[in-house]
C-alpha positions, 0 to 999 in steps of 0.5 A: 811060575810061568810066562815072561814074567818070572824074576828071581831073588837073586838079582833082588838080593844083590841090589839089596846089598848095593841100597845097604852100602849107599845108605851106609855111605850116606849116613856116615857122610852126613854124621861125620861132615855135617854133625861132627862125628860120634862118641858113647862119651863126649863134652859135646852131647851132639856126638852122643846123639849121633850115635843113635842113628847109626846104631839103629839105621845100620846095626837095627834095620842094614844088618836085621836087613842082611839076616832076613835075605841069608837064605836068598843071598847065600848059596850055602848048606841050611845049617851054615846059613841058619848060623849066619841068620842067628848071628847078624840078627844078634848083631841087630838086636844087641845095636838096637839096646846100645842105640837105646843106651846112647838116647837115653844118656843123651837124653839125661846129660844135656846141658838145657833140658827141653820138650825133646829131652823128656823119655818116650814122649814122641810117635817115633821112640813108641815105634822104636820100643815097640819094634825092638821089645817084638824084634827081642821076643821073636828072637828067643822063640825062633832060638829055642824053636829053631836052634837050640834045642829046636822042635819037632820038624812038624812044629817047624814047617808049622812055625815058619809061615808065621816067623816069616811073616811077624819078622817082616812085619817087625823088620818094616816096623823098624824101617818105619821107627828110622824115618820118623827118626830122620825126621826128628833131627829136621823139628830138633837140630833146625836144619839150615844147610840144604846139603845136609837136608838132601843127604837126610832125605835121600837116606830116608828114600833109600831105606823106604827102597831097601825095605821094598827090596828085602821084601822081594827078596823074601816073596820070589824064589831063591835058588832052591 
């Protein structure tokens, strides 16, 4: 790159970092003042519910986030970092089954059934399978081909384009899955109190802003 133009991952990846903490923040605030916490087993199935959003929103698409900038944001031998990329990506992708646990228990123990409590029947649980099963799939192929017992480097070099690209696709998709999801809780709790609201909201913007990021942190050049 040439010109008065030319911008590094660098700065990119530490505001990725900072977008990861305000989120973070913001959805435990909202979770533990305004929705009374969180619980795998509790008489109030509400708690129940408010596990999924943070099992999805920071263990799915925060930590899938951190494990696609590892290699811009660590300056560290290939292999220590390719460890560390595997390793939140399983954090990811183990968030993601127990988020789907919690919903369908949730779904299953509420006390009045109603439209919401039927499986699979919204834009937004049709976006979380499918972000999740491809998310799943590209994990095993990128262990076996990548890791343990890896291929030729050839087929690596060949392979890498394509693992990028579909893991960025994958991990824009979850992004997608979370705000269809914040909108949810709007049409099933019926939301009155306007700070909640505003917390929901700029949640929602600030994953929009992290995907933009992460994204950027990928495209520039890191510190190789």
């Amino acid at each position: 790159m040439s010109g008065g133009y030319q911008l590094r991952a660098t700065p990119i990846t530490i505001f990725s970092h900072l977008l990861f903490i305000a989120i973070t923040t913001l959805l435990l605030i909202w979770l533990l003042k305004f929705r009374e916490g969180v619980a795998f087993n509790s008489s109030n199935n509400f708690k129940i519910l408010n596990l999924h959003p943070l099992l999805m929103v920071i263990g799915f698409v925060l930590v899938g986030g951190e494990a696609i900038i590892t290699y811009k944001a660590i300056p560290a031998k290939r292999r220590s970092v390719r460890v560390i990329h595997l390793v939140l990506h399983l954090i990811a992708l183990a968030s993601a089954i127990l988020g789907i646990i919690t919903i369908f228990k949730f779904k299953n123990e509420m006390s009045s059934p109603n439209l919401f409590s039927i499986h699979m029947f919204t834009l937004h649980s049709w976006l979380g399978i499918i972000a999740i099963s491809s998310f799943g799939l590209q994990y095993i192929l990128a262990f076996f081909a990548y890791f343990f017992p890896g291929a030729e480097m050839s087929t690596r070099a060949s392979l890498m384009p394509w693992h990028r690209f579909i893991g960025i696709v994958i991990f824009l998709l979850g992004v997608c899955t979370a705000e269809t999801g914040l909108v949810e809780y709007f049409q099933y709790l019926q939301l009155i109190h306007q700070q909640e609201a505003l917390f929901i909201n700029f949640t929602a913007l600030l994953l929009f802003l992290y995907a933009v990021f992460v994204t950027l942190s990928v495209i520039l050049p890191g510190y190789y």
